[in-house]
C-alpha positions as CSV (number, residue, x, y, z in Angstrom):
1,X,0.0,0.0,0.0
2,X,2.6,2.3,0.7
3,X,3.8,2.0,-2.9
4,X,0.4,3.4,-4.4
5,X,0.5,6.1,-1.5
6,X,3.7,7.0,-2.7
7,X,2.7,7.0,-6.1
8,X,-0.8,9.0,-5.6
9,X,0.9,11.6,-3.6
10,X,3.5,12.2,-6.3
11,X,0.3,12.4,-9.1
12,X,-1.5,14.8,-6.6
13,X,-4.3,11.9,-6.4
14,X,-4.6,12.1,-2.7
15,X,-4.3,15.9,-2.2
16,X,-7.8,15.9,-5.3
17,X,-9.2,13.2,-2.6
18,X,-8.8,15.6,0.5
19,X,-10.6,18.6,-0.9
20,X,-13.4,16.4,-1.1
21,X,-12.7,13.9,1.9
22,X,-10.7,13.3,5.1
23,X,-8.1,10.5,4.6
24,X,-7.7,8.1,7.1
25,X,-4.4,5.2,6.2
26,X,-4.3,1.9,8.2
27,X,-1.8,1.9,10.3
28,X,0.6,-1.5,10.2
29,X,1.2,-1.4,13.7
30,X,-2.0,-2.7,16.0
31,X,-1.2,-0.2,19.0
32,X,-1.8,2.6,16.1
33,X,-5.0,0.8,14.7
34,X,-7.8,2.0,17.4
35,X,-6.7,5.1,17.0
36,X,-6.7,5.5,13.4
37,X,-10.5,3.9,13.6
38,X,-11.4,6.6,16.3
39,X,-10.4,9.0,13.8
40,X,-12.1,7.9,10.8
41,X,-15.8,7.8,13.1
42,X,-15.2,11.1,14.3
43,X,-14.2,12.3,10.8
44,X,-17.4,10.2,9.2
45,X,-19.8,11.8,12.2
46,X,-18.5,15.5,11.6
47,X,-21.1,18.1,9.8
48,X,-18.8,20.1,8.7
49,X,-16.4,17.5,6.6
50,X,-18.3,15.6,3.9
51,X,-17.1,12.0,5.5
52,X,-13.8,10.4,4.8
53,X,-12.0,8.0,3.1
54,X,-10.5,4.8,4.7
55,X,-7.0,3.4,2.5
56,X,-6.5,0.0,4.1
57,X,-4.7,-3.4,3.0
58,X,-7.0,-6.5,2.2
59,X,-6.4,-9.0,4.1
60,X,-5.5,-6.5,7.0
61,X,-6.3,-5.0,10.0
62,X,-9.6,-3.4,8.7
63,X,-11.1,-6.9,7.3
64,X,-11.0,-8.9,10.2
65,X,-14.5,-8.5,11.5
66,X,-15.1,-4.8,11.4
67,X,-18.2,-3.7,10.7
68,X,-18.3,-0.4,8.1
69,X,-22.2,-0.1,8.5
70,X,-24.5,2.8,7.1
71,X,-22.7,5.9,7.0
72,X,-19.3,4.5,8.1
73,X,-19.1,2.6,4.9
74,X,-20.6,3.9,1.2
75,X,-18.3,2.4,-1.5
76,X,-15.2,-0.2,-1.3
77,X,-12.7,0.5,-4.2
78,X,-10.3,-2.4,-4.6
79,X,-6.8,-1.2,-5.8
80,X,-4.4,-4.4,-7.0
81,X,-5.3,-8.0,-6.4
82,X,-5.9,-9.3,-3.3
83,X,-3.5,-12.5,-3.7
84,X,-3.6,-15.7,-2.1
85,X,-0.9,-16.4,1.0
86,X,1.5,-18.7,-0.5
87,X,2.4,-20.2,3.0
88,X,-1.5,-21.1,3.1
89,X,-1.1,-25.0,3.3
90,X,-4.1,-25.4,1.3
91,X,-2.9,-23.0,-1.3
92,X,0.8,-24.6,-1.6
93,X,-1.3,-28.0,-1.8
94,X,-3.5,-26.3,-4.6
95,X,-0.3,-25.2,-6.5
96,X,1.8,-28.8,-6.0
97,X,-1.5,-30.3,-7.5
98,X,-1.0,-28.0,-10.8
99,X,2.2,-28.3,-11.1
100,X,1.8,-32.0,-11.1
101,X,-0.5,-32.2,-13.7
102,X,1.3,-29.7,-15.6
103,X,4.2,-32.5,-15.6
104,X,2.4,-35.3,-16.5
105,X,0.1,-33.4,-19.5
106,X,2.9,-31.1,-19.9
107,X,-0.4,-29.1,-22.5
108,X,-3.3,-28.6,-21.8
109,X,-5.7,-28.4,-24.8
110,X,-8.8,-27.0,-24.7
111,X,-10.7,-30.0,-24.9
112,X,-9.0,-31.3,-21.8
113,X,-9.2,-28.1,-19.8
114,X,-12.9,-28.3,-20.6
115,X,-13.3,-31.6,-19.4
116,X,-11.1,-30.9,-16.3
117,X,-13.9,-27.8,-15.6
118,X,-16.6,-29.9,-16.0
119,X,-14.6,-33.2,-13.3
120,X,-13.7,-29.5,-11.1
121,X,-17.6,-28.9,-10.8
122,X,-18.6,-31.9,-9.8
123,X,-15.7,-33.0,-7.5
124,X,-16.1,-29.1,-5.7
125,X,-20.5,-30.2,-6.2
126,X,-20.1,-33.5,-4.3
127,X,-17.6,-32.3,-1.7
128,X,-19.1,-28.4,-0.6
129,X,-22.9,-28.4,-2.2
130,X,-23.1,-25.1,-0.6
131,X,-20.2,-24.0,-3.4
132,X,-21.7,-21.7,-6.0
């Protein structure tokens, strides 16, 4: 995050967001975190600003469990791709399992990836039918 900070402070992005809005910016240490929330209520609640703006991280602080209801939260806007942690032991599983059948098909035409889809649905059908 502090790249694109760093990036819309240089292109004036975040100084065009301030006339409009008060910028709060996650804090990465958790002593800092309350505080920074404190401020953005106070900042959301004040008549005389016209709300604020919240930068956080996915996967952060800010979306474990809190609650931006009604006023507190009006839009989300997703910058960059919230990637999966490769450390995740299902995620390394998920990868070994590709890379496996990468080495054994070594192609995958599109007759095969169709039919791998199609086995995917099912397998994901039978094992979580709550699975879109």
């Amino acid at each position: 995050m502090n790249i694109c900070l760093e990036h819309w402070q240089e292109n004036k992005v975040c100084s065009r967001i301030s006339q409009y809005k008060a910028i709060v910016i996650e804090p990465r240490g958790k002593s800092d975190f309350s505080e920074a929330m404190e401020a953005f209520y106070s900042q959301v609640k004040d008549p005389t600003l016209n709300g604020a703006t919240f930068f956080a991280v996915c996967r952060g602080k800010v979306s474990e469990g809190l609650d931006f209801a009604d006023m507190n939260g009006r839009a989300v806007v997703i910058t960059g791709l919230p990637f999966p942690p490769q450390m995740d032991p299902k995620v390394k599983l998920k990868m070994q399992y590709l890379d496996e059948i990468k080495r054994k098909c070594q192609l995958l035409l599109s007759s095969h990836w169709l039919d791998w889809e199609h086995a995917n649905t099912i397998f994901f059908k039978t094992i979580n039918p709550s699975s879109p």
